[in-house]
Every structure is written in C-alpha cells, then in structure tokens.
Kinemage of the C-alpha trace (Angstrom):
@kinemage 1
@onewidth
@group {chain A} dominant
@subgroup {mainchain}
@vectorlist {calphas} color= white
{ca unk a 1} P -7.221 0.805 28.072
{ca unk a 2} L -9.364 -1.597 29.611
{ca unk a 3} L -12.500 -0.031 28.155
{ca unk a 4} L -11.444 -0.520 24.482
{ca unk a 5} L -13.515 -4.090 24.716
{ca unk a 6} L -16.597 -1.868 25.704
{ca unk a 7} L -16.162 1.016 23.077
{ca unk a 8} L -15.530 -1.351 20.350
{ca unk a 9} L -19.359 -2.519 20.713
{ca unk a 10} L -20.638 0.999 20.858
{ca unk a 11} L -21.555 2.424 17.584
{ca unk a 12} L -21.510 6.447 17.150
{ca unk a 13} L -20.137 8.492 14.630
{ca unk a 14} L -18.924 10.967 17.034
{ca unk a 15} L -15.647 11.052 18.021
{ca unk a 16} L -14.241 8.850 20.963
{ca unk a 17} L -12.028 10.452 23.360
{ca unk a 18} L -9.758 8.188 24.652
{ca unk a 19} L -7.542 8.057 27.955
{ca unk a 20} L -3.973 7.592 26.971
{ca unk a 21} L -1.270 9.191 29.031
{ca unk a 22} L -1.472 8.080 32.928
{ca unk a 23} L -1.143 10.030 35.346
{ca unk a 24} L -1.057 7.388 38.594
{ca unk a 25} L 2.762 7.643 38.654
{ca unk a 26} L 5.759 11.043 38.544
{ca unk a 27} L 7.910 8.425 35.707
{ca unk a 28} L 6.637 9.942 32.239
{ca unk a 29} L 5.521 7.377 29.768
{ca unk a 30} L 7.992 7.708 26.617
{ca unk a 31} L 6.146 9.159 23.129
{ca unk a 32} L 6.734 5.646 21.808
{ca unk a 33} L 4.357 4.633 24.379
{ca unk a 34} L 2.034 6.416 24.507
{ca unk a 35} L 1.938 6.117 20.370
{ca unk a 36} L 1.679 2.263 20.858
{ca unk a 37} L -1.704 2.767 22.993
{ca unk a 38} L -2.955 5.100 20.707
{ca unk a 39} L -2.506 2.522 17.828
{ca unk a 40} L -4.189 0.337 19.440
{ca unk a 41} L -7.179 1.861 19.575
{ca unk a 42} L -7.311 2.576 16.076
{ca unk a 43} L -9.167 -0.405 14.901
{ca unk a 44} L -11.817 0.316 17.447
{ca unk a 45} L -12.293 3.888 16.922
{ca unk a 46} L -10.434 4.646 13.608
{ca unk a 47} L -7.532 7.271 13.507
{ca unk a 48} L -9.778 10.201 12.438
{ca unk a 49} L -12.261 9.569 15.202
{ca unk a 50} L -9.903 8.786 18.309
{ca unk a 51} L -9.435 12.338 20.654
{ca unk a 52} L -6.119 10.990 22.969
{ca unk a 53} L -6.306 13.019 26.032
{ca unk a 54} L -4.954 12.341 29.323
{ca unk a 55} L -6.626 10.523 32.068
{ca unk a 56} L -8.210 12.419 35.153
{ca unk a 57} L -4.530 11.423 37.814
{ca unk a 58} L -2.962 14.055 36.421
{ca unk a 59} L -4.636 16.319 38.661
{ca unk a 60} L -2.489 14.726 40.833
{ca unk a 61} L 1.147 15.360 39.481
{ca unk a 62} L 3.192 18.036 40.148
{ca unk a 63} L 3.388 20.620 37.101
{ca unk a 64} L 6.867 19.640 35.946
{ca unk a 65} L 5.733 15.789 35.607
{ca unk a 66} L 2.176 16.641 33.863
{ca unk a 67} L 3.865 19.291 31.223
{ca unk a 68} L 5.954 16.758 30.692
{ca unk a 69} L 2.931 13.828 30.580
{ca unk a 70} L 1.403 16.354 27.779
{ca unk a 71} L 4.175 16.786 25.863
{ca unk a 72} L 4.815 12.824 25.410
{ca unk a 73} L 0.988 12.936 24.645
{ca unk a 74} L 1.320 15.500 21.676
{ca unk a 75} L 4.464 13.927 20.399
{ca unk a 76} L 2.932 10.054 20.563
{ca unk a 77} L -0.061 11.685 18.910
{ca unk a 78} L 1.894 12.878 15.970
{ca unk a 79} L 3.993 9.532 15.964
{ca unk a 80} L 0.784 7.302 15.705
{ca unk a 81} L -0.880 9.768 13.596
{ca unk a 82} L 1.536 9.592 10.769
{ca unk a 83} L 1.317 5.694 10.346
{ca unk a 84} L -2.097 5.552 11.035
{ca unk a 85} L -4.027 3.783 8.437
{ca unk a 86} L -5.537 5.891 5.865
{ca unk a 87} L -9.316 5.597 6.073
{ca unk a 88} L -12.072 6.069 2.800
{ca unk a 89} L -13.844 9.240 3.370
C-alpha cells in the first residue's frame, strides 16, 4: 500500500486497480484485513473506482493458500463495500 501516496496525486477518471491481498507469505490475511486496506484506499480512489485484486506473489503460493488468498479478497471486498461511503453520482 505504499503507492497510495503516489495514486492519490494522479488524477484519472478511470478506475484504479489496487493490490490488496499479499501473496509473499502461505498465512492468509483474514477478510477483516484485507477490508481494512481496502478502506483505506477509499479516500484516494473512491469506493466506486477502486478494482482490489491481488498482488503478482501469488504466483508463488501453492493453490490451496491462493484459493484461499481470493476468497478473503472477495469476502473483504464485500465487507468494505457495504460501509463504503456513498458517493454523488
């Protein structure tokens, strides 16, 4: 999430995709989270612009530990997504 400070200064209306589940390490991050880093990218990308997807290590995981990376993924997606602020539009 280091990039966050960068992306906040780049203005696009496209959507910004946004690493959020890790994959340097076989422990699975809980849904809570991985809905606490998507949160806090809201205010730099806004909840209806902000793509989570996993980062490029889980390449590296064996398939047990990365279904289970994307299903913490979906379920702190849906988690952050229903408190995420409600935006004009």
């Amino acid at each position: 999430m280091a990039l966050i400070g960068l992306r906040e200064r780049i203005v696009s209306p496209r959507p910004r995709c946004s690493a959020i589940a890790g994959g340097s390490s076989d422990e699975v991050e809980t849904p809570e989270t991985v809905a606490g880093r998507i949160r806090r990218a809201f205010p730099h990308a806004g909840p209806d612009r902000l793509i989570a997807a996993p980062d490029g290590g889980m390449k590296y995981l064996p398939r047990h530990a990365a279904y289970r990376e994307l299903e913490a993924l979906v379920a702190g997606a849906r988690i952050a997504a229903a408190a995420a602020p409600v935006t004009p539009g």
